[in-house]
C-alpha positions in Angstrom: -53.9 80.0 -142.4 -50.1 79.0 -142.5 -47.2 81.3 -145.1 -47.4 77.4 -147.4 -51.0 77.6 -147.7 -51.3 81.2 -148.4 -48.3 80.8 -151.3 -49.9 78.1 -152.8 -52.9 80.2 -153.5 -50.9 83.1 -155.0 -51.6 82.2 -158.4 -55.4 81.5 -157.7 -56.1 84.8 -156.2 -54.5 86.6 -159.2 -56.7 84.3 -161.5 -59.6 85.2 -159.6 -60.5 81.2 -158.2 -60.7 81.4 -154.8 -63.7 80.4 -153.2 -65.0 83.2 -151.2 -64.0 81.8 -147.8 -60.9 81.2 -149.4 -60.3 84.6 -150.6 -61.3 86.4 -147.4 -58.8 84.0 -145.5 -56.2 84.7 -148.1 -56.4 88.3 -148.2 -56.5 88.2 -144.0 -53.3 86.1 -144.1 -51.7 88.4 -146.2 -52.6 91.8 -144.5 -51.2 90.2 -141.2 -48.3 88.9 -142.8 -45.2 90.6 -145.0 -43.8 87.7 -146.4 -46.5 86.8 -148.2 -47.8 90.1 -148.9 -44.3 90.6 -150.8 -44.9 87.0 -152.6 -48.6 88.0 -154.1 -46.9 91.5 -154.7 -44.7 89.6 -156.5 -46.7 87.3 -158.7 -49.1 90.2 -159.1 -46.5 92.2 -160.8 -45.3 89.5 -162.6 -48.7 89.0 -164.2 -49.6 92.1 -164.9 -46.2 93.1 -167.0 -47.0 90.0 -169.2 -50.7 90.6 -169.5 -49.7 94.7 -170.7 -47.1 93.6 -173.0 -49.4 91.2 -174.6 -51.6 93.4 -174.8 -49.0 96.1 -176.1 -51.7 99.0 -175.0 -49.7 102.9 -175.1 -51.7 103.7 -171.8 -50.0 101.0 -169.6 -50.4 101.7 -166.4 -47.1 101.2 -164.6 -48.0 101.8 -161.6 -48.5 97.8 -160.3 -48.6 97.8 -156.6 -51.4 100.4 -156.8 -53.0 98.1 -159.6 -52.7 95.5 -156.3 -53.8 97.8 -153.8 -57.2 98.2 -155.7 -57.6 94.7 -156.6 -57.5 94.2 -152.9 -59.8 96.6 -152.2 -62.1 95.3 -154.9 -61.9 92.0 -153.6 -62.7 92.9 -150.2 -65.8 94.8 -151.1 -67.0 91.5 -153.4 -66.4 89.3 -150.0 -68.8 92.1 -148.1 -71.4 92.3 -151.1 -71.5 88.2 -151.0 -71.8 88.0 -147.1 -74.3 90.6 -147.4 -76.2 88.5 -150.5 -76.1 85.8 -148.2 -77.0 87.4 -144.7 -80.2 88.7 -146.8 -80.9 85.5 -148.3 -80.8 83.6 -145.0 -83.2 86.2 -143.2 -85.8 86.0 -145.9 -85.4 82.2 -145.9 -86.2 82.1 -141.8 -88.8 84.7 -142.8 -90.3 82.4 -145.4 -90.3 79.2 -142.6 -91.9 81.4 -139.9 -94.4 82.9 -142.4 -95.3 79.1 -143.5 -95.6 78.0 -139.8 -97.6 80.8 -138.8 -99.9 79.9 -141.5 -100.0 76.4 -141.2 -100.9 77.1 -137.2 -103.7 79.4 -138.4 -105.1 76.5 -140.8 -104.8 73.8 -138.1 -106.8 76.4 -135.9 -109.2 77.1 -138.0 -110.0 73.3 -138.6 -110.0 72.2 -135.1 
């Protein structure tokens, strides 16, 4: 992924629209690359301030690139539960197909 591509998905990442690939590329672009970091860090801040003074909440938390960091974090472990998901979804699906073609070979034995 080029610094463009990764700035014009900024706003989606905060919003939470990335596809999955396109959030695990993202967030690889961004660990690899300052710039860009500094741009989400950016936005992120940005978005946060307005959604805390909207809210007008007395236990703001002020703290926004540690509000970052875990959204990171939290992102990353959604990407490995997903992959995970769909690791475990694709075994039981070849386990399935063998299971079927084991017992459709023990049928056509059993007739012939």
């Amino acid at each position: 992924m080029n610094c463009q591509t990764a700035e014009g998905m900024v706003s989606r990442y905060i919003e939470h629209t990335l596809s999955l690939d396109e959030e695990e590329e993202f967030l690889d672009h961004v660990e690899s690359c300052s710039s860009c970091y500094d741009e989400l860090e950016t936005y992120f801040i940005v978005h946060r301030a307005m959604q805390q003074l909207d809210e007008e909440n007395e236990d703001s938390v002020l703290d926004f690139r540690e509000l970052l960091e875990e959204d990171i974090r939290r992102s990353k472990r959604y990407i490995l539960r997903r992959k995970f998901r769909r690791a475990v979804t694709g075994l039981g699906f070849c386990g399935l197909i063998a299971g079927l073609g084991g017992f459709l070979i023990y049928v056509i034995i059993q007739i012939v």
